[in-house]
C-alpha positions as CSV (number, residue, x, y, z in Angstrom):
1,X,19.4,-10.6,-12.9
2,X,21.9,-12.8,-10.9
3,X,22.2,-12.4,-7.3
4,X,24.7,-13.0,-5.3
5,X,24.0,-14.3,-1.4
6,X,26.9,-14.1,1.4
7,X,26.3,-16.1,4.9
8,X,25.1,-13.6,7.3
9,X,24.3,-16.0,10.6
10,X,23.5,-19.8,11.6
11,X,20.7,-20.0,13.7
12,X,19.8,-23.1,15.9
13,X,16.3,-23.7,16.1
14,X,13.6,-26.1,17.7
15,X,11.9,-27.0,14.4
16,X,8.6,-27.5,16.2
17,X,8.4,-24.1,17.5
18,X,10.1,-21.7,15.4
19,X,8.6,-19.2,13.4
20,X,10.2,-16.8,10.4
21,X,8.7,-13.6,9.4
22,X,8.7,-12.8,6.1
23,X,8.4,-8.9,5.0
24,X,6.9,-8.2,1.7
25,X,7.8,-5.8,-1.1
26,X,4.8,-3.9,-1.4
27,X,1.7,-3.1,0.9
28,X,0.1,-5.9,-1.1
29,X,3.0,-8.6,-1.0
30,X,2.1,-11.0,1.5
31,X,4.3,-10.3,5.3
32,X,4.0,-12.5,7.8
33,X,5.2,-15.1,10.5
34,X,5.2,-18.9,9.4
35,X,6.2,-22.3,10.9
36,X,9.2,-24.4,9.7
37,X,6.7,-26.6,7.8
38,X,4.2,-23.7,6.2
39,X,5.1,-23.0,2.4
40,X,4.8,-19.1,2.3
41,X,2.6,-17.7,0.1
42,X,4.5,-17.0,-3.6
43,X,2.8,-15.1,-7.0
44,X,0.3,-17.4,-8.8
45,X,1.3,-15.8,-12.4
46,X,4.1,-13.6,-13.6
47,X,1.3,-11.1,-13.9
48,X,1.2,-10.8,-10.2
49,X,4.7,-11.0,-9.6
50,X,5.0,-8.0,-11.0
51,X,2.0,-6.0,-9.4
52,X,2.0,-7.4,-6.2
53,X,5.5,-8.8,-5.4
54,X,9.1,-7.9,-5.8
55,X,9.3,-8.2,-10.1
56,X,12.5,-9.7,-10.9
57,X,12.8,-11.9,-7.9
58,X,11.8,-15.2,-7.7
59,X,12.8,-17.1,-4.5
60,X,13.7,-21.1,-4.5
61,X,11.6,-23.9,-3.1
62,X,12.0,-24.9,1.0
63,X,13.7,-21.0,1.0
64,X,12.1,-18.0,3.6
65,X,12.6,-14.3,2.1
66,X,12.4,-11.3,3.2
67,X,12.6,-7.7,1.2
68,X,14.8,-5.9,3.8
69,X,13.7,-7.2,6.9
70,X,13.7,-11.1,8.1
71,X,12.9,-12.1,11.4
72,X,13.1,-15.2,13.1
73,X,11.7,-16.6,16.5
74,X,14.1,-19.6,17.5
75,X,11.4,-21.3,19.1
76,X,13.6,-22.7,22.2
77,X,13.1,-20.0,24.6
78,X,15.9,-17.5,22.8
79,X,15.5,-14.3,21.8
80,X,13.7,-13.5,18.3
81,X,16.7,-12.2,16.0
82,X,15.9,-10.0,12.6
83,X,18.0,-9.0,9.8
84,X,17.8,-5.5,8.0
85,X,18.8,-3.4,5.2
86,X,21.2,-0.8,6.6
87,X,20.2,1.5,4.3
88,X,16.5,0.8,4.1
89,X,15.5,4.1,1.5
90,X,18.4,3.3,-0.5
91,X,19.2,-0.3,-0.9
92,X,16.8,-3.1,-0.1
93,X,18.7,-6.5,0.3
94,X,17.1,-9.7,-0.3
95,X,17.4,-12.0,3.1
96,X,16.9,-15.7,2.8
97,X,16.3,-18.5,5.5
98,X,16.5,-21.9,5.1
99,X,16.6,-25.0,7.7
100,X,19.3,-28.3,7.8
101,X,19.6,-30.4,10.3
102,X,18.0,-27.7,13.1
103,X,20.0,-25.0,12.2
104,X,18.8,-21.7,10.2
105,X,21.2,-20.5,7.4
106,X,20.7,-17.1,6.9
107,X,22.2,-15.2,3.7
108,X,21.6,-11.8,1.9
109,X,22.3,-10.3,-1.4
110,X,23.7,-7.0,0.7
111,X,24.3,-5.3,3.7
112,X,22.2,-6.3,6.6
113,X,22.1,-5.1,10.5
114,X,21.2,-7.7,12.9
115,X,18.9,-6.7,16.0
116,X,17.0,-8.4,18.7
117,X,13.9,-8.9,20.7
118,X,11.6,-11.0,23.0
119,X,9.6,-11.9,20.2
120,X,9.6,-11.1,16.2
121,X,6.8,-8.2,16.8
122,X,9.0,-6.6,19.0
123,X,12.5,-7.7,17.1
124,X,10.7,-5.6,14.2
125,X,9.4,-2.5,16.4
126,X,12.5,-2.2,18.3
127,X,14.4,-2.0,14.8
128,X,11.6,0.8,13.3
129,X,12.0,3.0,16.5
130,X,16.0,2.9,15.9
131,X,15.1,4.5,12.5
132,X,14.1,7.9,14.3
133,X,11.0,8.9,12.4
134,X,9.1,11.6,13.0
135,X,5.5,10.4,15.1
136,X,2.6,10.2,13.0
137,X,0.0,12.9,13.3
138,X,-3.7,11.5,14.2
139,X,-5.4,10.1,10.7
140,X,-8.9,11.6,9.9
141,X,-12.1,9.5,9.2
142,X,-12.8,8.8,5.9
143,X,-15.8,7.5,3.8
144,X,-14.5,6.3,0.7
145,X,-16.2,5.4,-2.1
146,X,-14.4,2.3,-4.0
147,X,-15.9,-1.1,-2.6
148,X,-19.2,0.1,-3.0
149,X,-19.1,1.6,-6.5
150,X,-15.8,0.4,-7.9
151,X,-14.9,2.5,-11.0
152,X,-19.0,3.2,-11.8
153,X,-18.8,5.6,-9.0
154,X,-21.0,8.6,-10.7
155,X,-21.0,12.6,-9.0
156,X,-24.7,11.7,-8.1
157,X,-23.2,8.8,-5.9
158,X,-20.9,11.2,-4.2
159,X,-23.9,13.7,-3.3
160,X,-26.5,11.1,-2.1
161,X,-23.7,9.8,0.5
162,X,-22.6,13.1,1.6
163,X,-26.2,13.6,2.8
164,X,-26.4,10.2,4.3
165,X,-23.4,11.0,6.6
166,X,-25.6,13.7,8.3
167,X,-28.8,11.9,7.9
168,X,-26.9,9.1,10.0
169,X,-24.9,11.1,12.2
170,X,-21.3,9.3,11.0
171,X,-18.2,11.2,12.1
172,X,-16.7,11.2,8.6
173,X,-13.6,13.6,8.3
174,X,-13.0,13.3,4.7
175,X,-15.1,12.4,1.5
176,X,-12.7,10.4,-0.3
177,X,-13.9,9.7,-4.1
178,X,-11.7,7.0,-5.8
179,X,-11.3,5.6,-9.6
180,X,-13.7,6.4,-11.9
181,X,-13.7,10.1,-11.9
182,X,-10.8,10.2,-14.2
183,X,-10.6,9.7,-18.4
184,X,-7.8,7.3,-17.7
185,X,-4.8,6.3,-16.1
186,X,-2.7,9.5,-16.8
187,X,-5.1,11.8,-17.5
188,X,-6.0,12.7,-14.4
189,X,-7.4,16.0,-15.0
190,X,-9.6,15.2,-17.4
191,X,-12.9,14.0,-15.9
192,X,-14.7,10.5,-17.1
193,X,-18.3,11.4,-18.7
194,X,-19.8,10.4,-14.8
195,X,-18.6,13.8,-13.5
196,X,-19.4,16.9,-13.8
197,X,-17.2,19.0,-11.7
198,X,-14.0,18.0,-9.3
199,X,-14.4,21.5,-8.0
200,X,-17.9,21.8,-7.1
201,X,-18.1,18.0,-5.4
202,X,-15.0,19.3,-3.4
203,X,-17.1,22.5,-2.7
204,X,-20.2,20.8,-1.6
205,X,-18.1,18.2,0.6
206,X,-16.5,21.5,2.4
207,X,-20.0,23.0,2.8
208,X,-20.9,20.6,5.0
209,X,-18.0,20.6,7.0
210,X,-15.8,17.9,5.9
211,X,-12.7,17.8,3.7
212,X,-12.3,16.6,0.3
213,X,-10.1,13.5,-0.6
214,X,-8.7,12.2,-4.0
215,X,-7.7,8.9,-5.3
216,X,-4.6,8.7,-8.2
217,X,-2.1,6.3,-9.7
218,X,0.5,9.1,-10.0
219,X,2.9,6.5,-11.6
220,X,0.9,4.3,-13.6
221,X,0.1,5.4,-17.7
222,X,-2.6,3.8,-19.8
223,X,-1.5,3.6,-23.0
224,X,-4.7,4.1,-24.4
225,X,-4.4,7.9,-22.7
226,X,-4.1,11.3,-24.0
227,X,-0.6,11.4,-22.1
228,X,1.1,8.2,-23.3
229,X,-0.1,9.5,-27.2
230,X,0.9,12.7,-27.0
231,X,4.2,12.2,-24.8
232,X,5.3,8.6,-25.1
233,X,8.9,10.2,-23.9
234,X,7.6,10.7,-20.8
235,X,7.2,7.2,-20.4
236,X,9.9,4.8,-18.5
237,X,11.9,2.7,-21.2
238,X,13.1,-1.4,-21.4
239,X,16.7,-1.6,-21.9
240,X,15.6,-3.4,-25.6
241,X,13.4,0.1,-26.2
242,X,10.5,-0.6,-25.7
243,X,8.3,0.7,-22.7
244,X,8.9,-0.6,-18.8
245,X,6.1,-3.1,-18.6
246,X,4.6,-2.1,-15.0
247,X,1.8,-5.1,-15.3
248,X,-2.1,-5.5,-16.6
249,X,-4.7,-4.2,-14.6
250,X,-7.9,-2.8,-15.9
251,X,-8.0,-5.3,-19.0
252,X,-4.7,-2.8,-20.5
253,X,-0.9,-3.3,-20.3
254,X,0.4,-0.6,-18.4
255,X,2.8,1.8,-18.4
256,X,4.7,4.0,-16.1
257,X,5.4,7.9,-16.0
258,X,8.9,8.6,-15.9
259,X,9.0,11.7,-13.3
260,X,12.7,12.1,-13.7
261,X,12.0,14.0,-17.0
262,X,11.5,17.4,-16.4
263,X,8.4,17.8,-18.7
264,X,6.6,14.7,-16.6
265,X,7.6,15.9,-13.5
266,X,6.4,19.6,-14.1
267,X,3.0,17.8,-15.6
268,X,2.6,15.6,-12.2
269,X,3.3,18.8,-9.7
270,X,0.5,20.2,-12.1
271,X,-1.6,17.5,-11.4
272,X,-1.3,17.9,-7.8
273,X,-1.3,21.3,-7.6
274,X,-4.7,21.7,-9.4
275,X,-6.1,19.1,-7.4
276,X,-4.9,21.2,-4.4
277,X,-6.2,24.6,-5.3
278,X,-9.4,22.9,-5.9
279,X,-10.2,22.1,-2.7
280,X,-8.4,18.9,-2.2
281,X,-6.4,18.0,1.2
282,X,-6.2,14.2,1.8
283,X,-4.2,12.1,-1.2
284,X,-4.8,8.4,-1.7
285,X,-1.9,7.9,-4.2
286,X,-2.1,3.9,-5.1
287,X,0.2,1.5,-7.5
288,X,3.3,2.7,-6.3
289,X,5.2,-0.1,-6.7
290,X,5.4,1.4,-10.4
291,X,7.6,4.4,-9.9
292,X,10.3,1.7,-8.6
293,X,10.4,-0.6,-11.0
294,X,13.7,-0.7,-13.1
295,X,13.7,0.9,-16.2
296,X,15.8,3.2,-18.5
297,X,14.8,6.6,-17.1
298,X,15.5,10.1,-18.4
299,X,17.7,10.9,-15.5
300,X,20.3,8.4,-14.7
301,X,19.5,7.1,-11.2
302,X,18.4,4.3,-9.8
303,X,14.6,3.2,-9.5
304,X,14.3,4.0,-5.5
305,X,15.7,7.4,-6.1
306,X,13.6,7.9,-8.6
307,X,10.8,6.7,-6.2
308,X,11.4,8.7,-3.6
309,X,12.1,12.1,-5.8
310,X,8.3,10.8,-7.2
311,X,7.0,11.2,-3.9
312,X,8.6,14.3,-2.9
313,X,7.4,15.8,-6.1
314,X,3.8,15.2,-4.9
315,X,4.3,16.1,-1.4
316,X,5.9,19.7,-2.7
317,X,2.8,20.0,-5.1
318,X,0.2,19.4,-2.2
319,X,1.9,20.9,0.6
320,X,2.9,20.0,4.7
321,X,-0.8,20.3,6.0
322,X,-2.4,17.4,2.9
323,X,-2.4,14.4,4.3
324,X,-0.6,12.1,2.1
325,X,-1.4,7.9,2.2
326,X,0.5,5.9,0.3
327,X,-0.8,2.4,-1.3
328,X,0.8,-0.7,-3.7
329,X,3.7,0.8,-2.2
330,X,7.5,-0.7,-1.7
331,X,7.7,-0.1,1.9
332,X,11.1,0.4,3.3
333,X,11.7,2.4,0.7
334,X,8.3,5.0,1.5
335,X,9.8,5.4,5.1
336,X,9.3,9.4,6.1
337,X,7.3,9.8,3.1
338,X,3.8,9.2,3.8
339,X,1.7,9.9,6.6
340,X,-0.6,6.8,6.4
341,X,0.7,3.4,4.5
342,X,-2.2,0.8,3.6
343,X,0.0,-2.8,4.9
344,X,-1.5,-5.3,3.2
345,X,-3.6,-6.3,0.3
346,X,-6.6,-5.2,-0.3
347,X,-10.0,-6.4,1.4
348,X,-12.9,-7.6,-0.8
349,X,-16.7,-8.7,0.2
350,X,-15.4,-12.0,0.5
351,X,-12.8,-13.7,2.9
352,X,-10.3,-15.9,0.5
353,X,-9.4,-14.6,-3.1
354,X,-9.4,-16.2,-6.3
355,X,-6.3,-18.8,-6.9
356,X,-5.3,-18.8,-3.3
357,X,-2.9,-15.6,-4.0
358,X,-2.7,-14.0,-0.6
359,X,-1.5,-10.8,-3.0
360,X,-5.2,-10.8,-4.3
361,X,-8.1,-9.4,-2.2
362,X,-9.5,-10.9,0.4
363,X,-10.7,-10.3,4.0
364,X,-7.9,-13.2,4.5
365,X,-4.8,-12.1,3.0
366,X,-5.4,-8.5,4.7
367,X,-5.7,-9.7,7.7
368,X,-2.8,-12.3,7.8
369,X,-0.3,-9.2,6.3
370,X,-1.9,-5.9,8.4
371,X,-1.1,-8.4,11.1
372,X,2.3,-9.4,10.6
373,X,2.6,-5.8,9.7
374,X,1.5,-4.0,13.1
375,X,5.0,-3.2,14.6
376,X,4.7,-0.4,11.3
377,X,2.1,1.1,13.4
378,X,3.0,4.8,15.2
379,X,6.4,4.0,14.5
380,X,6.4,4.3,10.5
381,X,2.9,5.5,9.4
382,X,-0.1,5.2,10.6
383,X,-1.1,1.7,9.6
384,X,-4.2,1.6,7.1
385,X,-6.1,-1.7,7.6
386,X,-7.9,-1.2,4.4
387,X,-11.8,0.0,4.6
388,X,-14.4,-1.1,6.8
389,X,-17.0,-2.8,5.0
390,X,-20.5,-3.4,7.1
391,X,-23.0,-3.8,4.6
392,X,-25.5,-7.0,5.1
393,X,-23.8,-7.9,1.8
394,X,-20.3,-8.9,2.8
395,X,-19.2,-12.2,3.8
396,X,-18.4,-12.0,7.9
397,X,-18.7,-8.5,8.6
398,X,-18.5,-8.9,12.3
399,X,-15.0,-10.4,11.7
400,X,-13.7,-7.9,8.9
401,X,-15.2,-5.2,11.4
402,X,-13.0,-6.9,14.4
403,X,-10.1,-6.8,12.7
404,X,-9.9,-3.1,11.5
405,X,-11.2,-2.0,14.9
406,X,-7.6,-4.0,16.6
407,X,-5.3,-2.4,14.4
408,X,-6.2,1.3,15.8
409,X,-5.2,2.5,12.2
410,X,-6.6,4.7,9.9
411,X,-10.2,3.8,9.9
412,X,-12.7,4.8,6.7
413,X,-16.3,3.2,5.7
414,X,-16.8,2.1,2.0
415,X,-20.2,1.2,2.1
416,X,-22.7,2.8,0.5
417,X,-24.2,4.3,3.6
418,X,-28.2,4.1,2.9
419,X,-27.9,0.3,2.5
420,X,-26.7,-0.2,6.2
421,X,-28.6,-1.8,8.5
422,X,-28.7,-1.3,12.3
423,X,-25.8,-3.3,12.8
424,X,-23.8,-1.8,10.6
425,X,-24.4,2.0,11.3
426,X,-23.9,1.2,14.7
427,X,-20.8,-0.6,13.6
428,X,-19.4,2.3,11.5
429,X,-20.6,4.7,13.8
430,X,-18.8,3.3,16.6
431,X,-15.3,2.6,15.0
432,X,-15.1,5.6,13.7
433,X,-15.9,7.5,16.7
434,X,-13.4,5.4,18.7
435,X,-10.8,6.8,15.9
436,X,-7.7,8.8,17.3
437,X,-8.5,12.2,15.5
């Protein structure tokens, strides 16, 4: 797809001092502030273009971008100036910068709003508090149970840190169990042979005082599913016919649900609706960069609107009290969706991912994007820093730790909590006590 960019400002800057802020796509797309001379960090393969950046867009050499929102600290003592989509739900401009000769050259491929600040964190706070979105409401604690068990988690798991959280003492709102409890992308309600019963793990977590959590892809299909057999029309199309490739993850090529059709969309309020009358009050719905990518859809809108009517699907399904956080999410277009937004790519036992993608996970790449992403903080969402992670196991805990303890965002353990030492139930114990609840 060709784009067309129209001169929006000339800038002049002090080369040695400026600095451009870059916002990604998607919570995992990397967002950021960067020197003249730093290359920003771009997708290592297509197949991370497409997960973890803006699919379709690829941005030329020396060149800044922004997804809706560029910012730019002139570095000579005047104010920081950003650039923004007018329309941030609706229509998501691509903003470029580039430098000649001292001066910035900023173009967009659509309408942009131009605002100020003393500095690009408050340039880009200043603009979210013009949106007038509603405050966030306090984020409970959670326990979570992904970068302990990955998708091996088992029901047994689940139990034996239940009891651990009293054992220890932890202040753990919600037991959140993530992947693995399912068949497969799709099928949500069909439970994977490691679980016995959604309802009676949600029962036992409310027995002892604590709400139950969920993990789902609402968007994504494996095509190895029950669903994608049985109801491939329910299934977002190419333009050529085939299905709207939505990346591979999970060693399959996946697919996404198309919730415009009225059969998917009365299956997915299903989904949620069972998962709510089962005991069920705090969503983690992840890969949601999915729902907007383009496609040939059963409805003809465009992908955001489809996004958004996604969303508001699930939100009808589970109700105003459920807290709802979004993940792998485009963000302008989540604004006033979601209660909680994860901001940046995901964490990982070890500081710098694989191929130097700061898409991948890593304690690095979350904390260079939940960084630059603050300003989203009270103002959008509450920010969600990505799990805490204090296990003797991981590579620099005590920094990790630090660093979800600053953001004051949603803050939730993922360790399994028997294999803590002092350090770290103190550690857990302590930031999530010093949670707003």
């Amino acid at each position: 797809m060709q784009h067309h960019f129209t001169a929006v400002a000339s800038v002049p800057v002090d080369p040695a001092n400026a600095r451009v802020h870059e916002e990604g796509w998607q919570s995992w797309s990397p967002s950021g502030a960067y020197a003249l001379g730093d290359r920003p960090y771009r997708p290592t393969d297509d197949n991370w273009a497409t997960v973890c950046y803006r699919p379709g867009v690829t941005v030329p050499e020396g060149t800044f971008q922004g997804e809706g929102l560029l910012a730019l600290d002139p570095g000579d003592g005047s104010p920081a100036r950003l650039w923004a989509a007018v329309d941030p739900t609706g229509e998501v401009p691509s903003i470029r910068l580039t430098v000649t000769d001292r001066i910035a050259e900023v173009t967009a491929d659509g309408a942009v709003k131009e605002w100020t600040g003393v500095n690009i964190q408050a340039a880009l706070g200043s603009w979210a508090e013009g949106l007038g979105v509603e405050p966030p409401r306090p984020a409970p604690t959670v326990w979570c149970s992904w970068y302990e068990y990955f998708t091996n988690v088992t029901e047994d798991d689940i139990h034996e840190n239940l009891r651990a959280m009293d054992t220890l003492d932890l202040p753990i709102d919600v037991v959140q169990i993530d992947d693995g409890y399912q068949k497969a992308l799709g099928d949500w309600l069909t439970l994977s042979g490691r679980f016995r019963s959604r309802e009676g793990i949600a029962d036992a977590i409310r027995a002892r005082g604590r709400r139950a959590g969920i993990w789902t892809a609402p968007f994504l299909v494996d095509p190895a599913s029950d669903l994608a057999t049985e109801h491939p029309d329910w299934l977002v199309r190419d333009p050529a016919g085939g299905f709207t490739h939505a990346g591979r993850n999970w060693g399959h090529d996946l697919r996404v649900l198309d919730t415009t059709h009225p059969e998917a969309a009365a299956y997915l309020t299903e989904v949620f609706g069972t998962l709510r009358s089962e005991g069920y009050d705090y969503f983690k719905v992840d890969f949601l960069y999915a729902g907007a990518l383009d496609g040939v859809r059963h409805k003809d809108v465009d992908a955001l609107t489809a996004y958004r009517e996604g969303i508001e699907l699930i939100r009808g399904a589970i109700g105003p009290d459920a807290y709802l956080l979004g993940c792998g999410a485009p963000i302008l277009p989540s604004i006033g969706l979601f209660d909680a937004m994860r901001v940046s790519p995901d964490t990982a036992p070890h500081r710098r991912p694989e191929a130097d993608d700061f898409s991948q996970p890593g304690q690095d790449p979350a904390e260079f994007t939940g960084a630059g992403r603050q300003w989203q903080h009270g103002r959008l969402w509450v920010n969600d820093p990505d799990c805490l992670m204090a296990r003797p196991a991981v590579e620099t805990r005590e920094r990790w730790a630090a660093h979800v303890e600053a953001t004051g965002g949603l803050m939730a353990s993922s360790d399994r909590l028997l294999s803590l030492d002092e350090w770290g139930v103190t550690t857990t114990r302590r930031l999530l006590s010093g949670a707003e609840r």
